[in-house]
N, CA, C and O atoms as a CHARMM CRD file, in Angstrom:
* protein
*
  216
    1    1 UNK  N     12.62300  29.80300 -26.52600 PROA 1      0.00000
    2    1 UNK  CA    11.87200  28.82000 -27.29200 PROA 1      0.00000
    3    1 UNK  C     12.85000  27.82000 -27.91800 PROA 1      0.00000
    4    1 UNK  O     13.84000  28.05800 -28.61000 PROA 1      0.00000
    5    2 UNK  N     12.39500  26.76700 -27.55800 PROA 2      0.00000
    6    2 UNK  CA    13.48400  25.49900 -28.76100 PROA 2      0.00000
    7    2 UNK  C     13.08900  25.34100 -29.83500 PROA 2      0.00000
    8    2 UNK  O     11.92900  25.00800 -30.08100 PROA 2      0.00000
    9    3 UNK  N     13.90400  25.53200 -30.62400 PROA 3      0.00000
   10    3 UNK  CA    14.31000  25.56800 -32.36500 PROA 3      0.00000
   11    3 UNK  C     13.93200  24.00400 -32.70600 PROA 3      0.00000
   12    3 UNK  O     14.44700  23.27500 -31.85800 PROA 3      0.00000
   13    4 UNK  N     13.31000  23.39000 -33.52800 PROA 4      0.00000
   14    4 UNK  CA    12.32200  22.16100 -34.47500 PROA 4      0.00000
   15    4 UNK  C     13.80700  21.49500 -34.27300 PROA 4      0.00000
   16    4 UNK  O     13.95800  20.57700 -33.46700 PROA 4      0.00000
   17    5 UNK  N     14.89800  22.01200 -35.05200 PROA 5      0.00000
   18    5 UNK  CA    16.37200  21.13700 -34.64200 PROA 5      0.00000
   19    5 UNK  C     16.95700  20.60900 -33.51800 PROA 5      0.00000
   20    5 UNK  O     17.74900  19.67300 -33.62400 PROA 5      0.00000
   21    6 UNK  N     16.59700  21.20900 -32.18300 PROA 6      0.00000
   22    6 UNK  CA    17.09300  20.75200 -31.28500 PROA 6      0.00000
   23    6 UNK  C     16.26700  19.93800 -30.48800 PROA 6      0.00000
   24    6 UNK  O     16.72600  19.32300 -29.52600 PROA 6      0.00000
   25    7 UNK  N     15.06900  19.88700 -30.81900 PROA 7      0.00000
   26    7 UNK  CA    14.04000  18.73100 -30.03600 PROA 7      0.00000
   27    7 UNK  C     14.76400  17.45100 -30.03800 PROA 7      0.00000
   28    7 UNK  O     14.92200  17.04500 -28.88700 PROA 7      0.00000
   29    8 UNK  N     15.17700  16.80300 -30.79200 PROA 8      0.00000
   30    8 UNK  CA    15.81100  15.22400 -30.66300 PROA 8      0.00000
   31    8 UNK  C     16.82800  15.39000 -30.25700 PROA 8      0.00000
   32    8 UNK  O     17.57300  14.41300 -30.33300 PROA 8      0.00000
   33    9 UNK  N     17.30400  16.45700 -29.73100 PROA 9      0.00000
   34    9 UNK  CA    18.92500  15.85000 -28.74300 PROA 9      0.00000
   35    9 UNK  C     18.30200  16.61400 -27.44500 PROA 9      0.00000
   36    9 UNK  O     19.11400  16.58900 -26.52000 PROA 9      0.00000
   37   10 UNK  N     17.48700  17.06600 -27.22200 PROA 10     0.00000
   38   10 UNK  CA    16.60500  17.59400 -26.02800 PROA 10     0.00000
   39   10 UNK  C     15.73200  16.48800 -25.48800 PROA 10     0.00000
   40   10 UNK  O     15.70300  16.30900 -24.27100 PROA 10     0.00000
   41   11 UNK  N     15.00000  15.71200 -26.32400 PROA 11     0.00000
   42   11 UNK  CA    14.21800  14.29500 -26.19100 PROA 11     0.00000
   43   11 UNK  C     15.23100  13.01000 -25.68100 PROA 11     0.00000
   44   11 UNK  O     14.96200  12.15900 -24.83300 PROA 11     0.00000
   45   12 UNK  N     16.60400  13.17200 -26.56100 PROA 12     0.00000
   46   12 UNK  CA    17.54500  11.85000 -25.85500 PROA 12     0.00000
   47   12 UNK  C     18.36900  12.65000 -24.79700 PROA 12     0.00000
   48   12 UNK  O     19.06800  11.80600 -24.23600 PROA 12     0.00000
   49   13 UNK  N     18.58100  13.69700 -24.33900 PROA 13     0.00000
   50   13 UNK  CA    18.92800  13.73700 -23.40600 PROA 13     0.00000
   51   13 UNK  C     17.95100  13.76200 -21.78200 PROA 13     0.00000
   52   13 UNK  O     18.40100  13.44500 -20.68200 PROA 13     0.00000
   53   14 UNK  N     16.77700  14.15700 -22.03900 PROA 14     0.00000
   54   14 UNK  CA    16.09700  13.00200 -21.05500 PROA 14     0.00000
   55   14 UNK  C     16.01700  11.80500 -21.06900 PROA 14     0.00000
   56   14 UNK  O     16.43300  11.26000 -20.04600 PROA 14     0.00000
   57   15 UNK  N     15.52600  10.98000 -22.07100 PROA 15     0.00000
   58   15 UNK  CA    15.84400   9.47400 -22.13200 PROA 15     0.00000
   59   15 UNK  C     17.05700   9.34600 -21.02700 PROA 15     0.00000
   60   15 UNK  O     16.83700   8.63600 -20.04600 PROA 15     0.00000
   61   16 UNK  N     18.44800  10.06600 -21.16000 PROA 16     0.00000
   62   16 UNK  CA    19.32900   9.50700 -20.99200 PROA 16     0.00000
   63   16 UNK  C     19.38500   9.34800 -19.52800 PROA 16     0.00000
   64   16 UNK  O     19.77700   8.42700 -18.81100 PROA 16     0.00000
   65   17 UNK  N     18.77300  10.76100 -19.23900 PROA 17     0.00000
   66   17 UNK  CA    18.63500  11.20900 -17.61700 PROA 17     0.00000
   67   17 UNK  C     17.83000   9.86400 -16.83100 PROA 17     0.00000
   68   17 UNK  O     18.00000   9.14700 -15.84500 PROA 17     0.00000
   69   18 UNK  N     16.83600  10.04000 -17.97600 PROA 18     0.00000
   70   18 UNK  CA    16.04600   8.80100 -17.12900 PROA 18     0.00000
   71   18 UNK  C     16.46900   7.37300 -16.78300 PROA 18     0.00000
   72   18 UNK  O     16.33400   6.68000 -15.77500 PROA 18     0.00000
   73   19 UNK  N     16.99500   7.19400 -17.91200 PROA 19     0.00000
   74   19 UNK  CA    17.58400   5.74900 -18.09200 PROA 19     0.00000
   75   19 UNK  C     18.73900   5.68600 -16.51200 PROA 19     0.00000
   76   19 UNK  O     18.71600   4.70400 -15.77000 PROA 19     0.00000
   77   20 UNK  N     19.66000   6.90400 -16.24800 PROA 20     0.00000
   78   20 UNK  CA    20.60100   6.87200 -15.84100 PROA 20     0.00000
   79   20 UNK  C     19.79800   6.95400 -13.92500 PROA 20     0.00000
   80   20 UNK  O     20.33400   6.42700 -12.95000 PROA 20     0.00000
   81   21 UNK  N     18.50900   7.72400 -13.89200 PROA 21     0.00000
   82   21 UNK  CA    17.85900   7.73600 -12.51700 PROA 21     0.00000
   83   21 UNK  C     17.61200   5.95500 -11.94800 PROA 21     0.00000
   84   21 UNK  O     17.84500   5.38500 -10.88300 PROA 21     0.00000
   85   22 UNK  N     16.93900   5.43600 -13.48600 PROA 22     0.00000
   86   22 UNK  CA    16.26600   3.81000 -12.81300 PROA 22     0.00000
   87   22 UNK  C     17.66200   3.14300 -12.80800 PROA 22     0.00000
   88   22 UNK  O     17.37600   1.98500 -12.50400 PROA 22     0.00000
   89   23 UNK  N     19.15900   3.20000 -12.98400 PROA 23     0.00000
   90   23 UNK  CA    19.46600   2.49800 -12.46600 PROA 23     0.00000
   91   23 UNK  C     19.83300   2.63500 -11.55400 PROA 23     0.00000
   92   23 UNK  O     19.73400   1.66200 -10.80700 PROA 23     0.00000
   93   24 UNK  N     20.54800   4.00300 -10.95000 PROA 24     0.00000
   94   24 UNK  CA    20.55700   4.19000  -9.75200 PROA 24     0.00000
   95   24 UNK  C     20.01000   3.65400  -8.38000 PROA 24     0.00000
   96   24 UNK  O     20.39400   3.46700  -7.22600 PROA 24     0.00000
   97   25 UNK  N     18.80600   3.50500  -9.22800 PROA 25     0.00000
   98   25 UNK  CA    17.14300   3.09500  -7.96000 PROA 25     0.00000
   99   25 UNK  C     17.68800   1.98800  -8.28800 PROA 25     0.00000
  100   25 UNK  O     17.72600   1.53600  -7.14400 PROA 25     0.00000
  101   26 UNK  N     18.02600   1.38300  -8.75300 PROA 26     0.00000
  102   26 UNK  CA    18.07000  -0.41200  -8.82700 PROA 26     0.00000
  103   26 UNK  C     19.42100  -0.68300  -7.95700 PROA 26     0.00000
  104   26 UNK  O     19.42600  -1.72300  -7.29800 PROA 26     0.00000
  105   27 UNK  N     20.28200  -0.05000  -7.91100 PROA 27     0.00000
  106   27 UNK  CA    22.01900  -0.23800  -7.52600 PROA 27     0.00000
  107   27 UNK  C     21.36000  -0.06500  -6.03300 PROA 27     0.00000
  108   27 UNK  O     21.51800  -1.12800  -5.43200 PROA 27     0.00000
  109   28 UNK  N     20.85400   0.65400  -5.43500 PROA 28     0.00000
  110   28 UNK  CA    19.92600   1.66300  -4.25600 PROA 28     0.00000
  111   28 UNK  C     19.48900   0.86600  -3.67000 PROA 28     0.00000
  112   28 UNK  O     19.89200   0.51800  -2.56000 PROA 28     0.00000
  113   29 UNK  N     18.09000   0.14800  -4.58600 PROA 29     0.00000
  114   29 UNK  CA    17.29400  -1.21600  -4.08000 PROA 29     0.00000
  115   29 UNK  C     18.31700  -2.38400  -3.84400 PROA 29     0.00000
  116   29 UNK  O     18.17100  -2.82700  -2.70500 PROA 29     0.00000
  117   30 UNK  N     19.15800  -2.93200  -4.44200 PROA 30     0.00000
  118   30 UNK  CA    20.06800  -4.13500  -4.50600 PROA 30     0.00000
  119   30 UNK  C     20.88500  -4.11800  -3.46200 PROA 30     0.00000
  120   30 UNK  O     21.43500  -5.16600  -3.12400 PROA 30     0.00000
  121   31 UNK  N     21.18900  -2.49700  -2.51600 PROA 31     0.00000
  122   31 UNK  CA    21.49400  -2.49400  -1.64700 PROA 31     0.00000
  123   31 UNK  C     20.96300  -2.51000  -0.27700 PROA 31     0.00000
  124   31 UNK  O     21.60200  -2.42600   0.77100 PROA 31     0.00000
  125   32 UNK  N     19.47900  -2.65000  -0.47400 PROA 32     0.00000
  126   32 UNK  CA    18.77100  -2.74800   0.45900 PROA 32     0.00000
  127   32 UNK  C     17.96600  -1.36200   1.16500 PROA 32     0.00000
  128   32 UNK  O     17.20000  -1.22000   2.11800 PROA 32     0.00000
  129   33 UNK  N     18.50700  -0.55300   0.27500 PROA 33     0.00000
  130   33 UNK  CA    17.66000   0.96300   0.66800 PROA 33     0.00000
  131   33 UNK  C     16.32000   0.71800   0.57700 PROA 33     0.00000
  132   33 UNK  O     15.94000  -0.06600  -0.29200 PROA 33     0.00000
  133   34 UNK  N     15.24200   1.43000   1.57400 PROA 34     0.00000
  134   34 UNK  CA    13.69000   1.55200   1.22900 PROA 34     0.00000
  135   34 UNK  C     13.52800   2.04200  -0.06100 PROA 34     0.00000
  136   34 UNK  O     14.39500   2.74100  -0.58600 PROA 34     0.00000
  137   35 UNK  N     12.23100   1.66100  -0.75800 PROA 35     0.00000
  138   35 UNK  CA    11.70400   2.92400  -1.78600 PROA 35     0.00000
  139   35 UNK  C     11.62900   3.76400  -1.72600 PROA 35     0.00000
  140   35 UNK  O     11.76300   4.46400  -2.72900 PROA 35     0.00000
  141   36 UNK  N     11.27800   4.45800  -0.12000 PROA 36     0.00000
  142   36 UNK  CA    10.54700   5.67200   0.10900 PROA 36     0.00000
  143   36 UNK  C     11.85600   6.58100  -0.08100 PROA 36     0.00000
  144   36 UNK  O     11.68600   7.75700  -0.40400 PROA 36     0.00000
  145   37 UNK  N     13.34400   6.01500   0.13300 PROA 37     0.00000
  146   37 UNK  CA    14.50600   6.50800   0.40900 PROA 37     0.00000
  147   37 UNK  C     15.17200   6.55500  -0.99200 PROA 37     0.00000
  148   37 UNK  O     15.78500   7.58800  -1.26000 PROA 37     0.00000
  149   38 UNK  N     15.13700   5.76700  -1.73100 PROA 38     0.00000
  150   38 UNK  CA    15.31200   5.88000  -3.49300 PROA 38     0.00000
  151   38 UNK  C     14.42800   6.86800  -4.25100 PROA 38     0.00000
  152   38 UNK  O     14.68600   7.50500  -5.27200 PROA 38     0.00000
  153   39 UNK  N     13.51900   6.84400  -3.63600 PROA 39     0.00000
  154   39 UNK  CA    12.17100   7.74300  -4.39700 PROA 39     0.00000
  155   39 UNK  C     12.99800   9.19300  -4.42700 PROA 39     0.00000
  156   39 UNK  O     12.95500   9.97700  -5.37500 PROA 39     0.00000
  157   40 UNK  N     13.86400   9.41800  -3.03400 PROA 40     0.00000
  158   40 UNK  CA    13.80300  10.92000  -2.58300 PROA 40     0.00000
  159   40 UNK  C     14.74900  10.81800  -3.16100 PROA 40     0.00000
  160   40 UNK  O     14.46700  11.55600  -4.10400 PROA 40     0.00000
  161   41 UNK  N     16.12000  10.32000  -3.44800 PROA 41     0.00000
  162   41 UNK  CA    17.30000  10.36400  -3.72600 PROA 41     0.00000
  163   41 UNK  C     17.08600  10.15300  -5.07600 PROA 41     0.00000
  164   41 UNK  O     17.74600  11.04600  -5.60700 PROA 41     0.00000
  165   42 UNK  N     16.63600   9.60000  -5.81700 PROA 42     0.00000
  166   42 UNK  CA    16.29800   9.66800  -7.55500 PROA 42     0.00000
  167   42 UNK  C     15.08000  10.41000  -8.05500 PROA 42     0.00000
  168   42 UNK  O     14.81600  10.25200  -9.24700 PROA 42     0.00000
  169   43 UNK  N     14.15800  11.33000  -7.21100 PROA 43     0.00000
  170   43 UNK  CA    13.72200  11.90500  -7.82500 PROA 43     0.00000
  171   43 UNK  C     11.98100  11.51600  -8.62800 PROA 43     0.00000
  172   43 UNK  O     10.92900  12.13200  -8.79100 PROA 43     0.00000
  173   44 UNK  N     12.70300   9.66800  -9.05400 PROA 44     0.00000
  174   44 UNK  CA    11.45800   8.78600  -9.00500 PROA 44     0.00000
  175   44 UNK  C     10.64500   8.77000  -8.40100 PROA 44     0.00000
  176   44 UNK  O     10.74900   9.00000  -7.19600 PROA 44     0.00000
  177   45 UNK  N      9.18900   8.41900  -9.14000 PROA 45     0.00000
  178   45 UNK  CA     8.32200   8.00300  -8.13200 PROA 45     0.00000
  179   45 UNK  C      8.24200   6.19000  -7.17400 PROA 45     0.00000
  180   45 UNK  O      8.78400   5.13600  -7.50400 PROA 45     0.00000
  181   46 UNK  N      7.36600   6.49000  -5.99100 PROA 46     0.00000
  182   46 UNK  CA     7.76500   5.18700  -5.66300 PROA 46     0.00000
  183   46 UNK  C      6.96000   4.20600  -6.50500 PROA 46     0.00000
  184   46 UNK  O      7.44000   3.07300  -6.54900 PROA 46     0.00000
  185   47 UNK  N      5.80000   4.41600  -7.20000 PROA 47     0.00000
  186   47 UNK  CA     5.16000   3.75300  -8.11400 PROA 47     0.00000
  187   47 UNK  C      6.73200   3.07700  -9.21800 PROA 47     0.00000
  188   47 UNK  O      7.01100   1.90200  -9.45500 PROA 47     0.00000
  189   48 UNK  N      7.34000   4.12000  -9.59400 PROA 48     0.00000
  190   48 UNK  CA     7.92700   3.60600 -10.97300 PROA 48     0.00000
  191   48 UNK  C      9.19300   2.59300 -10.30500 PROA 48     0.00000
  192   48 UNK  O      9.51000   1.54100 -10.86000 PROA 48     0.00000
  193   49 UNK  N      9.77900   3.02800  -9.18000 PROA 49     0.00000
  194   49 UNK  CA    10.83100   2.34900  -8.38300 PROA 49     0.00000
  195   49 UNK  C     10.30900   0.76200  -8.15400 PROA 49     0.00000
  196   49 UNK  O     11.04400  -0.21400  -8.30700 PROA 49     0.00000
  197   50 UNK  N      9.03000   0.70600  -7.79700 PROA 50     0.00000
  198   50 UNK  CA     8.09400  -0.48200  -7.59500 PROA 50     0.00000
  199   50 UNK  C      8.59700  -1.48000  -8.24100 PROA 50     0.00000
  200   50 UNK  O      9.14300  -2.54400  -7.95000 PROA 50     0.00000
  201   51 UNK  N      8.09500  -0.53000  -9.83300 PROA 51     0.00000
  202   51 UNK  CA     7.88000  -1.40100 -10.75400 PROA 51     0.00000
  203   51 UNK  C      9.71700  -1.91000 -11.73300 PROA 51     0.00000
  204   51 UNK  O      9.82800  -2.76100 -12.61600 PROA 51     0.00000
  205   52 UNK  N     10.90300  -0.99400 -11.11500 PROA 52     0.00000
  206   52 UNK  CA    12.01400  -1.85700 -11.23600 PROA 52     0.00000
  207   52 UNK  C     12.49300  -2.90000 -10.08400 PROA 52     0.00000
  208   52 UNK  O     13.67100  -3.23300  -9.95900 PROA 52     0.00000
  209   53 UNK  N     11.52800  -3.33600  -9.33000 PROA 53     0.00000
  210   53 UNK  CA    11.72100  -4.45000  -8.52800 PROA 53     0.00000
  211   53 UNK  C     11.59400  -5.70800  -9.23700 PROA 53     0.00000
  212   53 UNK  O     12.20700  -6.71300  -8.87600 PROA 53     0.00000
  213   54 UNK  N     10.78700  -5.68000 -10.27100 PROA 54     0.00000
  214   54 UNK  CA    10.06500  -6.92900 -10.82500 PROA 54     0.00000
  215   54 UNK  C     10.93500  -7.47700 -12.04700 PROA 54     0.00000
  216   54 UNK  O     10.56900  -8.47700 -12.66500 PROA 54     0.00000
């Protein structure tokens, strides 16, 4: 069970994960990889990959 103290460094260390997946997908996309091929390799969905195109 997680302890009331460790929720906020449990909460920013996804943030961080996440933050660190979409850029990946963006470095990925900029190189011309498919979505369908970023999706699998980051884990992302292709919905959210989509939506760092824009």
């Amino acid at each position: 069970m997680i302890r009331e103290s460790e929720k906020p460094i449990l909460i920013g260390t996804r943030l961080c994960i996440a933050e660190g997946k979409a850029e990946v997908a963006k470095k990925l996309l900029d190189l011309g990889f498919e979505i369908t091929k970023v999706a699998e390799a980051t884990g992302l969905s292709e919905k959210d990959i989509k939506s760092l195109k824009d």
